[in-house]
C-alpha positions as CSV (number, residue, x, y, z in Angstrom):
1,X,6.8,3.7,-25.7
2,X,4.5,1.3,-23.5
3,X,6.9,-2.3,-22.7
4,X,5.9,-5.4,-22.0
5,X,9.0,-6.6,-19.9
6,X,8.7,-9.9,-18.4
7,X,10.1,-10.7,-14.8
8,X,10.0,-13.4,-12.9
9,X,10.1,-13.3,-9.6
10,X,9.7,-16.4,-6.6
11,X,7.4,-15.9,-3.9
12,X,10.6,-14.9,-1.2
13,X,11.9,-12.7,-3.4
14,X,8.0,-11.2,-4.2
15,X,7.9,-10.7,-0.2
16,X,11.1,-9.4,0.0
17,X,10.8,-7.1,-2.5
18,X,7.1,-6.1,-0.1
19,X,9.0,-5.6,2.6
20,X,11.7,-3.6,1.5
21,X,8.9,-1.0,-0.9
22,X,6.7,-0.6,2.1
23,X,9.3,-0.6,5.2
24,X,7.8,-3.4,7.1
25,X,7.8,-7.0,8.1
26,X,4.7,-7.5,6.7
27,X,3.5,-11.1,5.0
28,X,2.0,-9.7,1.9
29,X,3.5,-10.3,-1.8
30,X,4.7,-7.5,-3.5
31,X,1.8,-6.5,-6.4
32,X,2.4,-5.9,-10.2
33,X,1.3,-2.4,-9.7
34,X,4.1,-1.7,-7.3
35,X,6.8,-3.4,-8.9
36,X,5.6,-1.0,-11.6
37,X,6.3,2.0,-9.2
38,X,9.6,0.5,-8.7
39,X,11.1,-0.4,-11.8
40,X,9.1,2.9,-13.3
41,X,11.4,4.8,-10.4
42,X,14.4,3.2,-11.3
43,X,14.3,4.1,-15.0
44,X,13.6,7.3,-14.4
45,X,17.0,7.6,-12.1
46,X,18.4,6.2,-14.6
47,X,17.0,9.4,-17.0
48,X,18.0,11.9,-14.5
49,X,21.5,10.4,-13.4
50,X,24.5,13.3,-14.3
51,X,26.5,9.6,-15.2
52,X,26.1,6.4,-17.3
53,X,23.6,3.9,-16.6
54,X,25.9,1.3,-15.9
55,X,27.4,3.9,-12.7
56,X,23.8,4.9,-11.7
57,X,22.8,1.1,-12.1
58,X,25.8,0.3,-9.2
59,X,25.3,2.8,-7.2
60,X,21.8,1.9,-6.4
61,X,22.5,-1.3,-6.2
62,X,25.4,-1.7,-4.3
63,X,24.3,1.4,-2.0
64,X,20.4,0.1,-1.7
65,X,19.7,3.7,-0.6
66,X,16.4,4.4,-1.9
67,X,13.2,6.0,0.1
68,X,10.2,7.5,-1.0
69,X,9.7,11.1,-1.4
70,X,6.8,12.6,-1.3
71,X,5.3,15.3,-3.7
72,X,2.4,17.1,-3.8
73,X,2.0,20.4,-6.4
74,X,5.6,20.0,-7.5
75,X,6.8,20.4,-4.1
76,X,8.1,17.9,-1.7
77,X,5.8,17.4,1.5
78,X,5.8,14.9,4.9
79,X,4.5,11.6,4.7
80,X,2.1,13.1,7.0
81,X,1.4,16.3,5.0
82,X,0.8,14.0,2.0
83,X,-1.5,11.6,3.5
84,X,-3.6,14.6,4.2
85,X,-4.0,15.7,0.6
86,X,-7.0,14.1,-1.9
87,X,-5.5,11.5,-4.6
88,X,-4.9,12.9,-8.4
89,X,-2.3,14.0,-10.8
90,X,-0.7,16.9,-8.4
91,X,-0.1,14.0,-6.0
92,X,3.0,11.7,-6.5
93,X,5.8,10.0,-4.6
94,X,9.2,9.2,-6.2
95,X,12.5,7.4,-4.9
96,X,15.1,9.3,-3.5
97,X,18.6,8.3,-2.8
């Protein structure tokens, strides 16, 4: 099922929402493209979460514990080990908590 979910966001929370999804202090707005990436993430913790939506929904929030994980051939790799590899499907990163 493709959605077409509207969100509005101000610029403060756009750059706050930046800084937070790429770990800097950085002055750039966040893109559509990665608040894709992270409201793709969070519904799929959602999917995998042993509890209710509501408790995984809480958790996250209240905790804010989330940081990338990178992937690459369906196993986890470094940042560094990552970087290293070409782009394509065998190459992902998720959210980890």
């Amino acid at each position: 099922m493709r959605t077409n979910i509207p969100i509005d966001l101000t610029k403060d929370e756009r750059l706050d929402l930046a800084q937070k999804y790429t770990g800097t202090t950085h002055k750039k707005l966040l893109t559509r493209k990665e608040l894709t990436e992270i409201v793709q993430a969070f519904v799929q913790e959602l999917i995998e979460a042993d509890t209710s939506v509501k408790k995984t929904k809480e958790r996250v929030v209240e905790e804010g514990t989330w940081t990338k994980t990178y992937f690459y051939e369906g196993k986890r790799v470094s940042e560094k080990e990552w970087n290293k590899r070409p782009n394509g499907g065998r190459k992902f990163y998720s959210y980890d908590d």
